[in-house]
N, C-alpha and C positions, 0 to 999 in steps of 0.2 A: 435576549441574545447572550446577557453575559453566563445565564441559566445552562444554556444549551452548550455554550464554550466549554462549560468548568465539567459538565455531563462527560462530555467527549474527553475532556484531557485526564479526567479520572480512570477513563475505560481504556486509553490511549497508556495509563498508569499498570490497570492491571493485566494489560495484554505484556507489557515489559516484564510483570513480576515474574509471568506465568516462562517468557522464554527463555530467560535470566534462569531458572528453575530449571528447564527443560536443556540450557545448553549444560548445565552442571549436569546434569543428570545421565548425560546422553554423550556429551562430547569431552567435558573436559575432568572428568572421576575414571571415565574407561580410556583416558590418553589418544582420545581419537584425532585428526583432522580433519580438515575439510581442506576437497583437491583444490590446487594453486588456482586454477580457473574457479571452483566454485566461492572459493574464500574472495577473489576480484569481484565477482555478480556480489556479492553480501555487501562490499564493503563499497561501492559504485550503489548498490540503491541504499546506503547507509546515506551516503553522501545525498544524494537526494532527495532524503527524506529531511536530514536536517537545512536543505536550502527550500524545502518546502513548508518547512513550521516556521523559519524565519520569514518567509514571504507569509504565510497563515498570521502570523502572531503582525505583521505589520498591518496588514488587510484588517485584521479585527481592531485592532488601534485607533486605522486611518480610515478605513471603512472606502478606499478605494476601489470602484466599480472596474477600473482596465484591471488594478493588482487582483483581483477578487476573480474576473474571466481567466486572470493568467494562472492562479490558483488550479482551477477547474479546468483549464488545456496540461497542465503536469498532472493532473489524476491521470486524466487519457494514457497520457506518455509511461505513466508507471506502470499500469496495470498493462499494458504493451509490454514492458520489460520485462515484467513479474512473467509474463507467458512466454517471453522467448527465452530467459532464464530455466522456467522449467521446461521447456524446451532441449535447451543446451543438454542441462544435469541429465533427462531422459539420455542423452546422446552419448554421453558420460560412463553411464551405467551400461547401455549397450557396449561400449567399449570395456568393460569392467574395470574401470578404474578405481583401484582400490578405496584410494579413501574416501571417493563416490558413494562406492558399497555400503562403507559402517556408517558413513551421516548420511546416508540417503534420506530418510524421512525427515531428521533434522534438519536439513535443507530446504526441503521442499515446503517444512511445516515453519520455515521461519522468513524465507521469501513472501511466504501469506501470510503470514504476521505483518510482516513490513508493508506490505500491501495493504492490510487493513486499519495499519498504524496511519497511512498516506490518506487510507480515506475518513477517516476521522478528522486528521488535519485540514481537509482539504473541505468539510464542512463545513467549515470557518466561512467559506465565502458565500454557503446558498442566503441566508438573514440580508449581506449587504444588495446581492442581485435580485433580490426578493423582494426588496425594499424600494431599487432604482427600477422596475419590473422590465428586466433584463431575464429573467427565466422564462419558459417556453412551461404552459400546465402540464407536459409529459413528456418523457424522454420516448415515448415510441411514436414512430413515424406516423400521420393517420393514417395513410396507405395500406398499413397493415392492422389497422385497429380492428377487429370484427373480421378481419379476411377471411377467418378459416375457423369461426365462431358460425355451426350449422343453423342456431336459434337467432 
């Protein structure tokens, strides 16, 4: 567990170097912005990503089985946001809102970052429900398993 921890917060490490790099490069050498609305959606899943490596980093401490399910109900929740944010930005850009335009991909490429930052964190918790065997063998439903498998 502690293996798989230090895995993730390494990669969790170099996903930050890479966007750290990418916002230089892109937004703040070309004096760019990000729209009032999109800079809100950044700093709103900022925010929940740091209450979710706090809840992560306790979960792995305390190895609580509710904190650990609560872990894994806030992936859901963000990867939801992560889509209706880029959602929004699409809605953004139709409107041509300027500073939409120049960080467009910066936006979008840093929402999935954050995204991918949450699920790393939120790793944390599959070892303790693994352990309590509170996991399910597969997140697809069996209903669908083989449905549209002709063999």
């Amino acid at each position: 567990d502690i293996i798989s921890f230090t895995i993730n917060m390494e990669q969790i490490g170099d996903i930050i170097e890479r966007v750290i790099s990418d916002i230089e490069d892109k937004k703040i050498r070309p004096h760019r912005n990000f729209s009032e609305a999109g800079m809100a959606e950044i700093v709103e899943m900022h925010e929940r990503l740091v209450a979710n490596l706090r809840l992560g980093m306790s979960v792995f401490l305390n190895g609580n089985v509710r904190d650990a399910q609560k872990l894994l109900e806030e992936k859901v929740r963000f990867r939801d946001l992560e889509r209706a944010y880029a959602n929004t930005h699409l809605t953004r850009l139709m409107d041509r809102t300027a500073p939409s335009m120049e960080t467009s991909s910066l936006h979008i490429d840093l929402i999935s970052d954050l995204k991918r930052i949450n699920s790393h964190i939120c790793s944390i918790a599959y070892p303790i429900l693994d352990s309590a065997g509170a996991l399910a063998p597969s997140r697809l439903r069996s209903s669908l398993v083989g449905a549209d498998d002709p063999h």
